[in-house]
C-alpha positions as CSV (number, residue, x, y, z in Angstrom):
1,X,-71.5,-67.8,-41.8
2,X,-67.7,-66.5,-42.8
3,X,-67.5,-63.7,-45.7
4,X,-64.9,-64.0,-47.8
5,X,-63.5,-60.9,-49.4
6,X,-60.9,-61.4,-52.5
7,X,-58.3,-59.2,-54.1
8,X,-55.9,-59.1,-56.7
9,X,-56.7,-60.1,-59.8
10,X,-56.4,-58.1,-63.3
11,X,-54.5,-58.5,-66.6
12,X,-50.9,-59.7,-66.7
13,X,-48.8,-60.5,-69.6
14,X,-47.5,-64.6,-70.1
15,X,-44.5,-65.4,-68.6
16,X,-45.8,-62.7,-65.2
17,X,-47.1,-62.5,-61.9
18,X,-50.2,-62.3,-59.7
19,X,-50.9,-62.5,-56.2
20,X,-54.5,-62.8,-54.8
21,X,-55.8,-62.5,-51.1
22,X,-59.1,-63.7,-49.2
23,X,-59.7,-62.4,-46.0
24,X,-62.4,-64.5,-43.9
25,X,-64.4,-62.5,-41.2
26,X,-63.8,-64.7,-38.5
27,X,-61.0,-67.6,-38.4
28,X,-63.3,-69.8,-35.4
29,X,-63.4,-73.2,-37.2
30,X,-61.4,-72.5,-40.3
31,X,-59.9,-76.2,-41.3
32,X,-59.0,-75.4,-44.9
33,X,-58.4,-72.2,-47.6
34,X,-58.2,-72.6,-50.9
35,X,-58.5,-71.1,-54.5
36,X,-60.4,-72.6,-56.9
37,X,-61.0,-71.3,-61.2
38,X,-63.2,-71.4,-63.3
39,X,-62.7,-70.9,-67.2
40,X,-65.7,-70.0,-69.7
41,X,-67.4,-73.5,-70.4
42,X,-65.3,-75.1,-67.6
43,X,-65.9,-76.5,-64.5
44,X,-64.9,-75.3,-61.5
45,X,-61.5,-76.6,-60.5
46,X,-59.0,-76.7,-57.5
47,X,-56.2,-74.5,-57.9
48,X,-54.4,-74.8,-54.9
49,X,-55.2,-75.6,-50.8
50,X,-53.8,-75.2,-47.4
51,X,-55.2,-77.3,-44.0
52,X,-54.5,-75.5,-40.7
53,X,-51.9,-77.5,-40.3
54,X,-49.8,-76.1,-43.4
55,X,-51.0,-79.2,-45.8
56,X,-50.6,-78.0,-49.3
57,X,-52.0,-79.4,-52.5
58,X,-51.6,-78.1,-55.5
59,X,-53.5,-79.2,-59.5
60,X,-51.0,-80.8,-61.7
61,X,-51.2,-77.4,-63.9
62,X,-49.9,-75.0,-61.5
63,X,-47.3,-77.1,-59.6
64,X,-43.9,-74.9,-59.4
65,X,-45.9,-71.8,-60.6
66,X,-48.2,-70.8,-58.3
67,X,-47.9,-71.0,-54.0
68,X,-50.5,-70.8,-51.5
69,X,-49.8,-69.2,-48.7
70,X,-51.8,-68.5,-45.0
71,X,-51.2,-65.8,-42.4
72,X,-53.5,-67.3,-39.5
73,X,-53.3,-64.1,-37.7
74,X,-55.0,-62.3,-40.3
75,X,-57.5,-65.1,-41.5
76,X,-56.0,-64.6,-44.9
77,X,-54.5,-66.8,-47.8
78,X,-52.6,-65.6,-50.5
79,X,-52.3,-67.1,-53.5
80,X,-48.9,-66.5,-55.7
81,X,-48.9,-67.2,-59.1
82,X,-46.1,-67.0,-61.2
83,X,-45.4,-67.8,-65.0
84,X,-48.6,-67.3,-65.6
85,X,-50.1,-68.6,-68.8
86,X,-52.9,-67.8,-71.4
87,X,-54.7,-71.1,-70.3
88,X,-54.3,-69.9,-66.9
89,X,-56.7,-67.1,-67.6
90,X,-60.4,-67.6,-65.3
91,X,-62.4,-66.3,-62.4
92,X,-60.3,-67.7,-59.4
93,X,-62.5,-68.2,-56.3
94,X,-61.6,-68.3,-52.5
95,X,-63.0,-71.1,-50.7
96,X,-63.1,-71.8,-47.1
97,X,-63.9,-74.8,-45.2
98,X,-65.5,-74.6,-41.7
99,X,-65.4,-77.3,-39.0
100,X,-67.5,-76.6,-35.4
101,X,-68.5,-79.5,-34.0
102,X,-70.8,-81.2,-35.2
103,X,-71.2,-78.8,-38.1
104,X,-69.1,-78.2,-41.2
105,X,-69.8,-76.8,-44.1
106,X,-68.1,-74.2,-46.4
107,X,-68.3,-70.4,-48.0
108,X,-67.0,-69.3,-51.1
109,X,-65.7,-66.0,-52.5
110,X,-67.6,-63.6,-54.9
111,X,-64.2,-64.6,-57.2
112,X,-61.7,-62.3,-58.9
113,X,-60.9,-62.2,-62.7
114,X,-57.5,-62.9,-63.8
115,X,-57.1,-62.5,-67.2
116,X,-53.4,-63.4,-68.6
117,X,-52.8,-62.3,-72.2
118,X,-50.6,-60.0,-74.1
């Protein structure tokens, strides 16, 4: 099992700036990061990923706002989010997928609010 611990999130007026972390315990077998949200009365959605081999993908929503970033030395991923908008407001969760032969299977953050709103 990998434990996931998130930081970062708060209130921020529109038009400003967040960045989140996840740390994973352990990086043996980590194949993907990513942040996912999820709004009241929404379902959980991807936010932004990064493989181990630097592979990003990114929702239509946040594309030119937000980055995801990964420092492999330090099992983390950052997540910068910029512009930030009203609708962007949610509880943003780290996810991380882990690969061992012939296992895989994944663990998720206890997620961060991020309220945006002036």
């Amino acid at each position: 099992q990998v434990n996931l611990v998130e930081s970062g999130g708060g209130l921020v007026q529109p038009g400003g700036s967040l960045r989140l972390s996840c740390t994973a315990s352990k990086s043996e077998g980590i194949n993907r990061m990513a942040w996912y949200r999820q709004a009241p009365g929404n379902e959980r959605e991807l936010v932004a990923a990064i493989t181990t081999d630097g592979t990003t993908t990114y929702a239509d929503s946040v594309k030119g706002r937000f980055a995801i970033f990964r420092d492999s030395t330090k099992n983390t991923v950052l997540l910068q989010m910029n512009s930030l908008k009203p609708e962007d407001t949610a509880v943003y969760f780290c996810n991380v997928v882990i690969v061992v032969p012939p296992t895989k299977y994944d663990s998720w953050g206890q997620g961060t609010q991020v309220t945006v709103s002036s």
